[in-house]
N, C-alpha and C positions, 0 to 999 in steps of 0.2 A: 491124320496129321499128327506130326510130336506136337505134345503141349509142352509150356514152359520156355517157349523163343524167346530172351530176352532182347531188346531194343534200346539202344544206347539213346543219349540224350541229344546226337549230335546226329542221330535216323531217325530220329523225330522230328527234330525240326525240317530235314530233306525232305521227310514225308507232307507235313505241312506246307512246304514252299512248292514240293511235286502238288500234291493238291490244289492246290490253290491256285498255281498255273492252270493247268491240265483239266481241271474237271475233274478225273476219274480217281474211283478209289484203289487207295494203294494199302497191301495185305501186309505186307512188309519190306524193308530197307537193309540193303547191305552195304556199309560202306567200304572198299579196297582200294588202302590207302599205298598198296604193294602198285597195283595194277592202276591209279590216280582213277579209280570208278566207283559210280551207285549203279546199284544194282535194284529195281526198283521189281515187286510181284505184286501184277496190279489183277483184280478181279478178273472173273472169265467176262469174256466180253468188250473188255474198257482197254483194249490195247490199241484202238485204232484213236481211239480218246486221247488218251495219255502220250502218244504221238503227235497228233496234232494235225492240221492239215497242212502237207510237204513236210513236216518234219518240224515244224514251228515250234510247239511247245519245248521238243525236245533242245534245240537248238538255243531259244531262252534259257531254261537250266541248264546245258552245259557249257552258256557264254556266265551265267552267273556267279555260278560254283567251281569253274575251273575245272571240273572231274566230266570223262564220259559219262554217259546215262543209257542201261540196258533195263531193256525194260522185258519181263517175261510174263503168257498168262499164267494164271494159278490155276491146278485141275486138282481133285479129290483123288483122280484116278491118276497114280505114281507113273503109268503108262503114257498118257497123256499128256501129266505135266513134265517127264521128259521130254518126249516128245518137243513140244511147247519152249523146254529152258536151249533143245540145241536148234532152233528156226535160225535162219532160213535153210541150214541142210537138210535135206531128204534121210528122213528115218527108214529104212524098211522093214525095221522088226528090232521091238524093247522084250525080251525074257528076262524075267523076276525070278530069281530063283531062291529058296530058302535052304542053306546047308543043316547039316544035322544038330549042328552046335547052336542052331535058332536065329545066325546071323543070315540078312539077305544079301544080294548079287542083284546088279542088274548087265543082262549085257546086248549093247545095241551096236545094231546093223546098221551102218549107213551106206548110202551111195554111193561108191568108191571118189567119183568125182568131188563130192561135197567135204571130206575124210580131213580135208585142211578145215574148212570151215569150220566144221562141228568141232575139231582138236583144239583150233585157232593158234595164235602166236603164240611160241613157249608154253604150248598146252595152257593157257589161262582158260579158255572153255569149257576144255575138259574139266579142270581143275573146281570151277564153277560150280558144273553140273552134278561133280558129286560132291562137292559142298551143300547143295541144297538138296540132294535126296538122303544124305544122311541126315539132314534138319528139317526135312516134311516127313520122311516118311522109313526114318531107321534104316535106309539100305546102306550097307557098308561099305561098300566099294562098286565102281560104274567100269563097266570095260568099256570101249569103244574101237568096234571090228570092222 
């Protein structure tokens, strides 16, 4: 994982009030104030937590805050945690690739059917997704094929 994530003071308090609703621990907070969303990376495990049962928790903090609330797990393995940030599309295959210059690649397969899902409106998804693997895990650029 990159060290050094800085967290504003205004995902911290999200992080607390997610908390605090929720139960579950939350790794980090992204607020997109572009997209009116938190983006919430809550531990492996605690996504069924942080949801809530029917969607309760989640429905609390987004009647609260005003903003949607996406919540993804957090994985060590960059495979994984893609994987995990484009749910509920069907991955069929994440390649990592490192070019000569030292920068990485990842590019993923999805289920043709699912290909809006995982891109989602005006690419926000996509946009997302390599937003957070350049800030876990230095990948430069996400294809999604």
């Amino acid at each position: 994982m990159t060290t050094g994530i800085k967290i504003t003071c205004d995902e911290m308090r999200y992080i607390a009030l997610f908390e605090s609703i929720s139960g579950a621990s939350v790794k980090d907070c992204i607020i997109d104030e572009a997209e009116s969303r938190a983006i919430f990376i809550v531990n492996p495990g605690q996504v069924g937590v942080a949801i809530g049962k029917g969607g309760r928790n989640i429905h609390t903090l987004e009647k609260m805050t005003g903003k949607k609330h996406e919540i993804i797990e957090y994985s060590e393995d960059p495979v994984h945690f893609i994987k995990n940030s484009l749910k509920p599309a069907q991955v069929r295959e994440v390649r990592i690739t490192e070019k000569t210059d030292g920068k990485k690649m990842a590019v993923v397969t999805i289920n043709p059917k699912d290909k809006g899902i995982a891109i989602g409106k005006n690419g926000k998804n996509a946009e997302r997704l390599r937003f957070l693997a350049k800030r876990y895990f230095d990948i430069q650029n996400v294809s999604i094929t």
